[in-house]
N, C-alpha and C positions, 0 to 999 in steps of 0.2 A: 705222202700227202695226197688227199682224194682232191679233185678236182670239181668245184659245185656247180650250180645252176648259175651265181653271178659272176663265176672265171676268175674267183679268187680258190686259191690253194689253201688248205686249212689241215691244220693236223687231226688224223682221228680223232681222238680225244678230246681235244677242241670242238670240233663239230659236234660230238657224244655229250659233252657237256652242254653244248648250248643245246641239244634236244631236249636233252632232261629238262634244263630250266625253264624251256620252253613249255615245255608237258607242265610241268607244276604250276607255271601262272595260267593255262590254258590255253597258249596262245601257237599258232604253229610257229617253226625258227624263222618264216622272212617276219613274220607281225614283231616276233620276239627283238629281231635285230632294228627292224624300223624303231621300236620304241630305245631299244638301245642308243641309237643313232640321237633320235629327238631329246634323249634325257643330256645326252653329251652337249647339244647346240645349247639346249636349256640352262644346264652348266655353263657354259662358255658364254650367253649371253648375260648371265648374272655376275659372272664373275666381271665383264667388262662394265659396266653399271657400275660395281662398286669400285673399280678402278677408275672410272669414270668421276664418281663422287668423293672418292679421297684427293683425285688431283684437282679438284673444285675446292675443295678443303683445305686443303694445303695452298693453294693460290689464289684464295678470295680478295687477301689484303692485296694484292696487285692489280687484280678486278677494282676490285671497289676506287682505288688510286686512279686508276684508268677511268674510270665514270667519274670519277669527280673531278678531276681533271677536266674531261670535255664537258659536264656541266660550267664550271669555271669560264673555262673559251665561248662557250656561246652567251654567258654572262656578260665578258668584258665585251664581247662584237657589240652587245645590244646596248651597251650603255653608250 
């Protein structure tokens, strides 16, 4: 395992691949890995959003009960 410029360990091969694909989208291997890196955050921030919006989904009816509830209470104070 070569040792690289960011003092992580990488196997030849691993590193040979990431040149080449580097070379085909035109980019050199740190631009190649940065966008790697940002596609992954990218992913992981969409993927919480929708987890985000199924548990909204799945427990709206307890939302909504909860608001109408405190609607209710500030109803009965005022009367």
């Amino acid at each position: 395992m070569a040792k690289t410029q960011l003092g992580a360990r990488v196997d030849a091969d691993v590193a040979e691949l990431a040149r080449k694909r580097a070379a085909d989208l035109g980019l050199s291997v740190g631009d190649y890995l940065a966008r790697l890196v940002q596609d992954d955050a990218s992913g992981l921030r969409a993927r919480a959003v929708d987890a985000a919006a199924r548990f909204l989904a799945e427990h709206q009816g307890v939302f909504d009960e909860a608001e109408r509830d405190q609607q209710t209470l500030r109803g009965t104070r005022a009367a």
